[in-house]
N, C-alpha and C positions, 0 to 999 in steps of 0.2 A: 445313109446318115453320114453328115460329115462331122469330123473330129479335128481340131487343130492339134499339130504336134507339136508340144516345144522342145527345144534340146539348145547345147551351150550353158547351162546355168555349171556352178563349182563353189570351190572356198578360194577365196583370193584375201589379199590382202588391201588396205587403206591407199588409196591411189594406184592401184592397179587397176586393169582395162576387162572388160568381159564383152564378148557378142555373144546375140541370142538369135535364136534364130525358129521360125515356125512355121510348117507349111500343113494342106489340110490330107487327111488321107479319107479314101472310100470316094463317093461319087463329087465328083467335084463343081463346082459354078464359079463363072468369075465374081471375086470377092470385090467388092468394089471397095469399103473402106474395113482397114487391119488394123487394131492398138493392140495396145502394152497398156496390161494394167497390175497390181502387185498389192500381196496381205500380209504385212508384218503382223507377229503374233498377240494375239488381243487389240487388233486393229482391222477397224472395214477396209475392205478392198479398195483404194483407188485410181485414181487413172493415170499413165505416166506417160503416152504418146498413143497420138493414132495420125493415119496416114490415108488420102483417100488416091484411088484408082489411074483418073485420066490427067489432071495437070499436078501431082503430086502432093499439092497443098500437104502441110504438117502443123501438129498442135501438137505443144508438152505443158504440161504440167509445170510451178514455176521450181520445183525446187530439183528439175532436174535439166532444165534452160541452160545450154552451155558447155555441158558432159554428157547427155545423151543424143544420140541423132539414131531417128527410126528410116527406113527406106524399104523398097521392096523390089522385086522381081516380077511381074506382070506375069510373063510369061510362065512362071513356074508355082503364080500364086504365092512368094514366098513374101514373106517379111522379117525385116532385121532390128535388131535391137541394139547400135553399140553403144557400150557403156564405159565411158571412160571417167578418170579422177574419183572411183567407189568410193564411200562413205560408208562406214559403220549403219549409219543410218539405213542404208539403201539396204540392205538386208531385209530379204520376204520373198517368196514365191511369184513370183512372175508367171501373169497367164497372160496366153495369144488369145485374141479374139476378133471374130472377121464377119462382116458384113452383106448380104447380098445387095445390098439399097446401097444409094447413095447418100450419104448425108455428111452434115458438117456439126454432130453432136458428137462429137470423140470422145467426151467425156461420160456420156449418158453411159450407161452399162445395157441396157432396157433397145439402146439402138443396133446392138449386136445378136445375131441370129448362130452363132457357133463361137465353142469357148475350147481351150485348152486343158489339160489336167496341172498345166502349173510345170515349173523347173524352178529349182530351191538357188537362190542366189544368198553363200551366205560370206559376208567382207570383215573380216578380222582387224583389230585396233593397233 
């Protein structure tokens, strides 16, 4: 069974910067596409970037266009999340989730075969 692991999330402040970072642990397969997705409280989960395998291609979300950039490490399966100019707003749990298939639904949640348990990102005003 695999698991994604997230780590990097903290308490930061309003224009401060956070990377995140997640990789899979137990049996592993190449993941071909990895997002970022996040639940602020009393709020559904949704999508903040995903990233696929062989030409890199990237999809974000628009309201994080410009202060996040997602990337990965092939070889170690890993995927990155940096997050620069926080927002109060951005505040929520950040889950990794990764793919065996290939696709170009980064948003779908339903297109992802392994999820994360979350890392608390929370940005102070």
């Amino acid at each position: 069974q695999v698991q994604m692991v997230e780590s990097g999330g903290g308490l930061v402040q309003a224009g401060d910067a956070l990377r995140l970072s997640c990789t899979p642990s137990g049996r592993t397969f190449t993941l071909y596409t990895m997002g970022w997705f996040r639940q602020a409280p009393g709020k559904e989960r949704e999508f903040v970037a995903g990233i696929n395998y062989s030409v890199g291609r990237t999809d974000y979300a628009d309201f994080v266009k410009g202060r996040f950039t997602i990337s990965r490490d092939n070889a170690k399966n890993t995927v990155y999340l940096q997050m620069n100019s926080l927002k109060p707003d951005d505040t929520a749990v950040y889950y990794c989730a990764a793919s065996r298939s290939i696709t170009n639904a980064y948003a779908d949640h339903g297109a992802y075969d392994y999820w994360g348990q979350g890392t608390q990102v929370t940005v102070s005003s």
